[in-house]
C-alpha positions, -999 to +999 in steps of 0.1 A: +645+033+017+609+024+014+590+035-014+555+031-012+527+032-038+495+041-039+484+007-066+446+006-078+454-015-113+452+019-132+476+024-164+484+052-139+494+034-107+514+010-130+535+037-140+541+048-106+551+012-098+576+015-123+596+044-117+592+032-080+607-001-090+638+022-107+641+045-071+642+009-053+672-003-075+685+032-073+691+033-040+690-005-025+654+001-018+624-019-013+584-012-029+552-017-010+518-015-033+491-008-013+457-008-026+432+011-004+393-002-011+368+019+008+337+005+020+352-019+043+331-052+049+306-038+025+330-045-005+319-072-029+342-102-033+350-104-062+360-066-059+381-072-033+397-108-052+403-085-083+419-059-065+440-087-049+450-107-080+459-071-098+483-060-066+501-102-062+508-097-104+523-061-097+543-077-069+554-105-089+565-083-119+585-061-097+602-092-080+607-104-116+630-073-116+651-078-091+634-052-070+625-062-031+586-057-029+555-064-007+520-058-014+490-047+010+453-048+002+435-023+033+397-022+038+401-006+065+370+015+053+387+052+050+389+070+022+421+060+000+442+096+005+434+092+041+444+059+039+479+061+021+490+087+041+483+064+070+501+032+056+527+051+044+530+063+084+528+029+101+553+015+069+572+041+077+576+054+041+607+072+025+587+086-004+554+081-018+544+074-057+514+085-071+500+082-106+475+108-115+453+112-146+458+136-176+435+165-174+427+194-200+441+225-193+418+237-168+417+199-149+458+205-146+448+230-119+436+204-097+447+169-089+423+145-078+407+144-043+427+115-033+460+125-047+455+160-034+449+147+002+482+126-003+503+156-015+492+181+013+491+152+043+521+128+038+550+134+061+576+125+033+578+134+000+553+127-029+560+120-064+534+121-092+535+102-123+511+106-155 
């Protein structure tokens, strides 16, 4: 089974990375973190080496467990929903984990632009952590 997930650093996408890392043991799975950066070349470095160092320590932390695990930064310059959905194509993804943000009452109506993309546009299932 591979479970990927959408990783930006957040205290979010570190919870998703966890009860990713509990599916992967689950079921003899394996994790892929993938951190989409839009912008493409335009992207300052130390950006991108930030966004790098934060996916290799989630990686190593989920190796640390036990759990079989890859990591993939994509500045491939499309817009992170559009982006996941794609990765989670070519990776061929079992399930996708997404943290989202907590939102007041009338913010719980709708997700985020880039989680909502995911949710209506991935071929597998989503799951959303908070």
């Amino acid at each position: 089974m591979n479970i990927l997930v959408a990783f930006d650093g957040t205290r979010e996408a570190r919870e998703a990375a966890r009860l990713a890392a509990r599916h992967a043991k689950a079921m003899q799975g394996r994790v892929i973190l993938a951190h989409s950066m839009v912008g493409g070349p335009e992207i300052p470095r130390q950006d991108f080496e930030r966004a790098e160092k934060e996916l290799k320590l989630a990686e190593l932390a989920l190796k640390e467990e036990g759990v079989d695990c890859e990591s993939l930064l994509s500045v491939r310059g499309l817009e992170p929903g559009e982006d996941i959905v794609e990765i989670a194509r070519e990776k061929k993804a079992d399930e996708i984990v997404i943290g989202i943000e907590r939102r007041s009452k009338v913010g719980k109506l709708l997700f985020g632009s880039t989680a909502q993309y995911i949710i209506l546009n991935a071929a597998c299932p989503v799951v959303t952590v908070r």
